[in-house]
N, C-alpha and C positions, 0 to 999 in steps of 0.2 A: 504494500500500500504506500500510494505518495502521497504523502500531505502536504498542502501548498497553501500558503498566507498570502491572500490579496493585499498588496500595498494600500490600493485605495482604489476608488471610481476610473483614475486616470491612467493608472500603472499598474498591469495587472502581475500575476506571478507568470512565469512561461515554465515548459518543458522544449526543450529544442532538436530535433534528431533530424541527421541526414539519411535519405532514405533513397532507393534506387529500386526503380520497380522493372522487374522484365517484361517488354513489349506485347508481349501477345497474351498477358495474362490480364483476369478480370478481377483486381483486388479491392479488397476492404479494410478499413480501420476500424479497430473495435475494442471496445473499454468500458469501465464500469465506472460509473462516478454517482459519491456519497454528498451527504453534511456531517454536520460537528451534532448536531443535535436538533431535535422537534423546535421548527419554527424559523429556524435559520436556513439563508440563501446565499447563492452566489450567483456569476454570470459566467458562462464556459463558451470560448471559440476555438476554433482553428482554422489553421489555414494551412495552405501548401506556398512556397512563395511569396512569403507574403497576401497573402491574396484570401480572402474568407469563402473556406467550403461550408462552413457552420459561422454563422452570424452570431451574435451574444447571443445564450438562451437563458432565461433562468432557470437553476437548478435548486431544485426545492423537494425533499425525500423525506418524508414522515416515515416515524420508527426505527432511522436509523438503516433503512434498509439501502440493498446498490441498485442503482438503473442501468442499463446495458446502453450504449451507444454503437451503432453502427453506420460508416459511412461509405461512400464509395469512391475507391481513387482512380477511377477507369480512367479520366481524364489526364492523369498522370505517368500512366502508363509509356513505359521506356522512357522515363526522364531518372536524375539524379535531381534530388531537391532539399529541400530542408523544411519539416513537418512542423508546427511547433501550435502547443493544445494552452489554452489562455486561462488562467481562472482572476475573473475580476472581481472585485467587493459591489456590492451592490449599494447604489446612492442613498437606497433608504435604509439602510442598516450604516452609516458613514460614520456615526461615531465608533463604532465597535469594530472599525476593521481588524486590530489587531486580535481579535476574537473570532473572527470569522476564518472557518477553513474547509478548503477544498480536499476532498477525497477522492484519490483516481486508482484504478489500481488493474491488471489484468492487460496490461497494453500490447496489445498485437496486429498483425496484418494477417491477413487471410486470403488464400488465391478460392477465385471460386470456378477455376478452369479458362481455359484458352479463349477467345475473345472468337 
């Protein structure tokens, strides 16, 4: 499990990997992401490049339990790049960032066969 501290609204915490997908393959990104406890949030992106496959979402998990994410990097396919998963604080919870955390955990890619 990774635990990540949002800085604040503007700066979020990263994860950063380079990643190199073979060409004719049809892959996925897939992960699990928690909170700290009932009632608390955060904001989760990613991107390939720079660039947003996932747009801020809010993540919000009553009892503690994980949510499964899955995405898909077909777009990406036969490139070398750099992947990187975002967890922001969320503005309405902005006095307590330093309480606020991201829970990620299970991080993989997945080929789901030849294109």
């Amino acid at each position: 499990v990774i635990q990540l501290n949002p800085i604040n609204d503007v700066l979020p915490a990263r994860m950063i990997a380079t990643v190199e997908i073979p060409k004719n393959f049809k892959p996925r990104l897939l992960f699990e992401i928690s909170t700290k406890d009932d009632g608390w949030d955060w904001l989760l992106s990613v991107k390939i490049k720079n660039v947003p496959i996932l747009q801020k979402t809010n993540v919000r998990i009553d009892k503690k339990d994980w949510e499964e994410v899955a995405l898909d990097l077909s777009a990406a396919a036969g490139q070398r790049f750099e992947l990187t998963i975002e967890a922001w604080g969320n503005q309405k919870n902005s006095k307590k960032f330093k309480d606020e955390l991201a829970y990620i955990r299970n991080i993989r890619l997945e080929w789901l066969g030849k294109k």
